[in-house]
C-alpha positions in Angstrom: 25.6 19.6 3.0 25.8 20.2 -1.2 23.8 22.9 -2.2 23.4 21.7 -6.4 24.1 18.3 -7.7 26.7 17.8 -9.6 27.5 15.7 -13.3 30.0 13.2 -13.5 32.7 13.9 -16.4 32.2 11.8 -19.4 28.8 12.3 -19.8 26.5 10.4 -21.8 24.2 12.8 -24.7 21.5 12.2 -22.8 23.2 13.5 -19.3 25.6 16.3 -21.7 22.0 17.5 -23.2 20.1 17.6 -19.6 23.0 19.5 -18.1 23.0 22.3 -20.9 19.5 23.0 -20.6 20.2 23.6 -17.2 22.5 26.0 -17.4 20.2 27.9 -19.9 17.0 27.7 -17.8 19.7 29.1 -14.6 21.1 31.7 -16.4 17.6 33.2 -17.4 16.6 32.4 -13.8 19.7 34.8 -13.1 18.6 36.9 -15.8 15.5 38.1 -13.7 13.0 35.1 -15.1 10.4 34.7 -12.5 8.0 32.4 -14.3 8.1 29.6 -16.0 5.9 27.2 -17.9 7.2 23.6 -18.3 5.7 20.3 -20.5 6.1 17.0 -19.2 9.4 15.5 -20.3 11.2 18.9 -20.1 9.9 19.2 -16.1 11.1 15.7 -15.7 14.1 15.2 -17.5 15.7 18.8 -16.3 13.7 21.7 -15.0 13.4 21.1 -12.0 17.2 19.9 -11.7 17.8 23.5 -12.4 15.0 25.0 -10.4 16.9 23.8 -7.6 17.9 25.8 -4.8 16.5 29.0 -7.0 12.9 28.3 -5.8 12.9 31.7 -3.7 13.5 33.8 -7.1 10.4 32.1 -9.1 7.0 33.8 -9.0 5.2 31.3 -10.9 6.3 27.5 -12.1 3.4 26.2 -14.4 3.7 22.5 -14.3 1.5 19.4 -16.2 2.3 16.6 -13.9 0.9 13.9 -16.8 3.2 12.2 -18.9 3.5 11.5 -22.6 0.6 12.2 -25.0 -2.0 13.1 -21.9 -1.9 16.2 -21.4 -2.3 16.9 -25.1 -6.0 15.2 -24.5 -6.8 18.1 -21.5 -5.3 20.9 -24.1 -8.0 19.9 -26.7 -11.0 19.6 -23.8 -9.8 23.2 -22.9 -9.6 23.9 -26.5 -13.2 23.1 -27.4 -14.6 24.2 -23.8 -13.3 27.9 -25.0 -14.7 27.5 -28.5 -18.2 26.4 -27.2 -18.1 29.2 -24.6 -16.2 32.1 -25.8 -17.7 34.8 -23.6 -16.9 32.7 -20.2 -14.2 33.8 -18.2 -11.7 31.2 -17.1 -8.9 32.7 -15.7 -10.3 33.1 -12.4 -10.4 29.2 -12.3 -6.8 29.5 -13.5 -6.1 32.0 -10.8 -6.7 29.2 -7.6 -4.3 27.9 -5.7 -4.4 24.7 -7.7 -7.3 25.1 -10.3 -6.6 21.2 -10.8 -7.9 20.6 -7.2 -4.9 17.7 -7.1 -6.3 16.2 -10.5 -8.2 13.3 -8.6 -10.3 12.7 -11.7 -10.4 8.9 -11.9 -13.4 6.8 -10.5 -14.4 6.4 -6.7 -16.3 3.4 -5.2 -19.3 4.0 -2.5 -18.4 2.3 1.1 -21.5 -0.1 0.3 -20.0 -1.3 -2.7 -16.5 -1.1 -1.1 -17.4 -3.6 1.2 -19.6 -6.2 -1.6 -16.5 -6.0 -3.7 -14.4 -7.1 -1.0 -16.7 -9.9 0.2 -16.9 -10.9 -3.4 -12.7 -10.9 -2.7 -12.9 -13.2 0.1 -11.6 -10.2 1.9 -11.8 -10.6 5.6 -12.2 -7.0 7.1 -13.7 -4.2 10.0 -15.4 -1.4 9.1 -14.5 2.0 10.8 -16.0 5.5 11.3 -13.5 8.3 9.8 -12.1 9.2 13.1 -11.1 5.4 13.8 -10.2 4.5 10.4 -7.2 7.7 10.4 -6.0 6.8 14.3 -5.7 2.9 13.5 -3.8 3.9 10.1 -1.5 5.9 11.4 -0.4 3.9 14.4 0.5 1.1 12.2 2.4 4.1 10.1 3.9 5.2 13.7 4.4 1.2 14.2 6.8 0.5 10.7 3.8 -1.2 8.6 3.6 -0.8 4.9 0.5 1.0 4.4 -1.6 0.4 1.2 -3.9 3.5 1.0 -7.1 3.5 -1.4 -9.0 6.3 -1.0 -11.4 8.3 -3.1 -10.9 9.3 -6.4 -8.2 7.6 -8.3 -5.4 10.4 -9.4 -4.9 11.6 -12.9 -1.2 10.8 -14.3 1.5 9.0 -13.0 1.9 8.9 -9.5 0.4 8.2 -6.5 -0.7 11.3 -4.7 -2.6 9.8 -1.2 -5.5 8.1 -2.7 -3.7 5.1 -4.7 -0.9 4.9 -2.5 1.3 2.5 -0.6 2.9 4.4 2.6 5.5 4.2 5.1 7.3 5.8 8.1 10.0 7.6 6.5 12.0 7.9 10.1 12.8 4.5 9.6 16.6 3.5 8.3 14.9 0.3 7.1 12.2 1.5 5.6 13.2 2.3 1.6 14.8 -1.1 1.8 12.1 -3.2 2.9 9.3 -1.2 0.7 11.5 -1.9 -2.7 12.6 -5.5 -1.7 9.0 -7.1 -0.2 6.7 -4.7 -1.5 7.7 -3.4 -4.8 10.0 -6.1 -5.7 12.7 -3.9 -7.3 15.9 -3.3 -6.0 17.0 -1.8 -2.7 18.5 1.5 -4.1 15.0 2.9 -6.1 14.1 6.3 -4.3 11.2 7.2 -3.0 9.3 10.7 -2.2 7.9 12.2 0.8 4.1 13.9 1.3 4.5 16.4 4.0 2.1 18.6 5.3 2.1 22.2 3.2 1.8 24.2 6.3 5.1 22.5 7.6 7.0 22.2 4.6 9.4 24.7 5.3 10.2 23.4 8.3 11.5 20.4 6.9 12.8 21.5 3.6 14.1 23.9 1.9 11.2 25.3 0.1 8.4 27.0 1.3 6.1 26.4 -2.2 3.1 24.5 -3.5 4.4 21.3 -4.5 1.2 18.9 -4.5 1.9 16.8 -7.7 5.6 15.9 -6.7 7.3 17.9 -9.1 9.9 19.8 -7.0 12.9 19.0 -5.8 14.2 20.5 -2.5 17.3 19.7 0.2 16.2 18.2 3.5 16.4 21.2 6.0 20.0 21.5 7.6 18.2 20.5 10.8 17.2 17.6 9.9 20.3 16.3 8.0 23.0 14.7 9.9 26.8 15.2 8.5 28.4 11.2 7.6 31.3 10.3 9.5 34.6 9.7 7.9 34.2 5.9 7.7 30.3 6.7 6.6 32.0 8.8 3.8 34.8 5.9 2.7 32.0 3.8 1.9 30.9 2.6 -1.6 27.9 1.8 -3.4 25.0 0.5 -1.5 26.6 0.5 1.6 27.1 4.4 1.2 23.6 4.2 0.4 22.1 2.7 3.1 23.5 5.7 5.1 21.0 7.8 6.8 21.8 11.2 5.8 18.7 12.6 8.1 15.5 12.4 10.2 13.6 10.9 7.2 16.1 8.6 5.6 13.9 6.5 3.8 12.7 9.6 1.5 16.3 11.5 1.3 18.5 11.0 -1.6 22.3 10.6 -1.4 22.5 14.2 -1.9 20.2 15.4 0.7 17.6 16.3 -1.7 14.0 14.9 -2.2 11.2 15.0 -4.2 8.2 16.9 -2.5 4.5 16.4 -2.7 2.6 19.3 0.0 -0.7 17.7 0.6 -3.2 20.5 1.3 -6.2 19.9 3.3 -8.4 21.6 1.1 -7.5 19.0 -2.1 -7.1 15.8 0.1 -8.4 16.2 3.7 -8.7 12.6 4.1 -4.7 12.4 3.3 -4.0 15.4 5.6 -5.7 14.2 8.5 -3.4 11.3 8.4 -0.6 13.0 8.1 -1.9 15.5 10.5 -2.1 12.4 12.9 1.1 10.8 12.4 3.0 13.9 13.2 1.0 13.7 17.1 1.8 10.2 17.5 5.3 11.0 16.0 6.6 14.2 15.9 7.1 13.9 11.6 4.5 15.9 9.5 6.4 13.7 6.8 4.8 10.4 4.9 6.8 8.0 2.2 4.2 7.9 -0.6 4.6 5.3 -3.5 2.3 4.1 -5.7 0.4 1.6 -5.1 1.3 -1.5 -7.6 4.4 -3.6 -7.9 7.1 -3.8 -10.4 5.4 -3.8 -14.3 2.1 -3.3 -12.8 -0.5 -0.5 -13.4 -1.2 1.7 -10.4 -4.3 0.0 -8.8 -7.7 1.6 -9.5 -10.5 -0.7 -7.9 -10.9 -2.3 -4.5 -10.4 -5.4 -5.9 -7.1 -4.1 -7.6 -5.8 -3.4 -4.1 -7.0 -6.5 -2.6 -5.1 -8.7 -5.0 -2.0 -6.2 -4.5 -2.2 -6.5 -0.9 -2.4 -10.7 -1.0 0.6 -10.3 -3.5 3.2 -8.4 -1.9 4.2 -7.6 1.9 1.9 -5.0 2.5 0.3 -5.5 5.8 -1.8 -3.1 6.3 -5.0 -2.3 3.7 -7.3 0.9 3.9 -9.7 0.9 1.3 -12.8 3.8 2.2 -13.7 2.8 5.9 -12.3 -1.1 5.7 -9.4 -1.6 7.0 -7.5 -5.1 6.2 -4.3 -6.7 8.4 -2.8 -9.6 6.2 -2.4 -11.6 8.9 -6.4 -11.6 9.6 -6.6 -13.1 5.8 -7.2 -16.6 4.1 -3.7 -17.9 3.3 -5.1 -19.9 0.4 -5.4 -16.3 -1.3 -2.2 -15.2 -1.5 -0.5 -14.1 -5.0 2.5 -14.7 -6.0 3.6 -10.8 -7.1 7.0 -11.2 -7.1 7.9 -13.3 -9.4 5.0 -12.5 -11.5 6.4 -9.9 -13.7 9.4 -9.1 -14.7 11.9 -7.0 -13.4 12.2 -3.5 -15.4 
């Protein structure tokens, strides 16, 4: 299996511009650098395309996992919180695992109101205890469902870290086609990331490091990869695509590689337990995790957001708190149109 990813000749700026900075953030690496502190657009564009494979020669990787102008509102709260208390002492928060405790910052909703909200829906639902609500998730996981997961506190930034996601058994060869073509309504090839347990990260990838906001990129462990045949290898385009290059082809790219999130169970326990239970009914400590929202829509926030989601698209399975929604259970007459609601990107 490819160790680094490779540029095709003729590069575009864009690409020729990416692939220079990564040689320059490698050669310090090689240089002795051992920490690093990255802005959003630089981690994204092409970091952590350098970063790879050199994980185990980084002390420290400083990451802001929000996009565009956001993180510039958190550096002027920090700003002022200093100025108003310049004798406080805030580098043992800094000092934490993950001081951002997996920046779930947005609203939550109470089970009582969960469940008026999703009367007011026309919502037809059960209500489980904790213990119930985690077992019948992950059997329909274990069973090939798409999963829409609404949980908690809405996360802070782009994506969907296990509380405003959409989920899936990565084991599946079928899985990153189906999720694109009848839940997000986007094409077949879009990639996806997996959430794997942080204790058994290592064990499926080749990194053995905090990754909780999905930032770094890692090969599938050699024993989970599986070497393409000859004819496998002669294919072209989608067909080469649709491939599976491991154990978890529905979250590996074409070059082995993915992008991790660790879920901790000290950030997300809720998540974790899932996880946690889909590796006993399974053997995989391994989730696919997408946000949950289709093509040129927001990531949902309410319950009523993931209601309407759920009628729209193939998703057919719905936790939101302790209710748990099967499509099949619900009232036909309010079904959305999603997919040809917005168009494509």
């Amino acid at each position: 299996m490819p160790k680094q990813r490779k540029k095709p000749a003729g590069q575009a700026p864009a690409a020729t511009t990416m692939t220079t900075a990564e040689a320059v953030i490698a050669t310090l690496i090689g240089h002795g650098l051992d920490t690093i502190y990255a802005l959003p657009g630089v981690q994204n564009d092409f970091l952590f395309e350098a970063l790879f494979g050199a994980q185990d020669r980084l002390r420290t990787v400083h990451t802001r996992h929000e996009q565009g102008a956001a993180y510039m509102a958190l550096g002027a709260a920090l700003a002022v919180s200093h100025a108003e208390n310049p004798g406080s002492d805030h580098k043992s928060a800094a000092a934490k695992l993950d001081a951002m405790q997996g920046a779930y910052l947005g609203p939550a909703y109470e089970q009582s109101d969960i469940q008026q909200r999703l009367l007011a829906c026309g919502a037809i639902f059960s209500v489980a205890d904790d213990a119930s609500l985690i077992e019948q998730t992950a059997a329909a996981l274990a069973n090939g469902q798409a999963v829409g997961w609404h949980q908690g506190r809405m996360e802070f930034g782009p994506r969907a870290l296990g509380n405003r996601s959409i989920l899936g058994d990565p084991r599946s060869p079928s899985m990153q086609k189906a999720l694109n073509l009848k839940v997000k309504y986007r094409e077949s090839f879009r990639p996806f990331a997996p959430s794997v347990l942080r204790e058994r990260v290592a064990d499926w990838f080749e990194i053995d490091a905090d990754s909780p906001y999905m930032l770094l990129v890692a090969n599938v462990a050699p024993g989970h990869c599986r070497t393409m045949s000859a004819d496998e290898q002669a294919l072209f385009g989608i067909d080469k695509l649709n491939v599976a290059r491991s154990d978890i082809p529905a979250v590996t790219h074409v070059d082995y590689s993915a992008r991790v999130q660790t879920v901790h169970k000290e950030t997300n326990p809720r998540y974790h337990a899932l996880i946690t239970r889909f590796e006993q009914l399974t053997g995989c400590p391994v989730l696919v995790n997408t946000s949950f929202n289709v093509r040129g829509e927001p990531i949902v926030c309410t319950p009523e957001d993931a209601f309407a989601c759920f009628m729209g698209s193939e998703i057919e399975f719905l936790a939101v708190g302790n209710c748990i929604l099967h499509k099949d259970q619900q009232n036909p007459a309010l079904a959305r149109d999603y997919k040809h609601a917005f168009a494509p990107d």
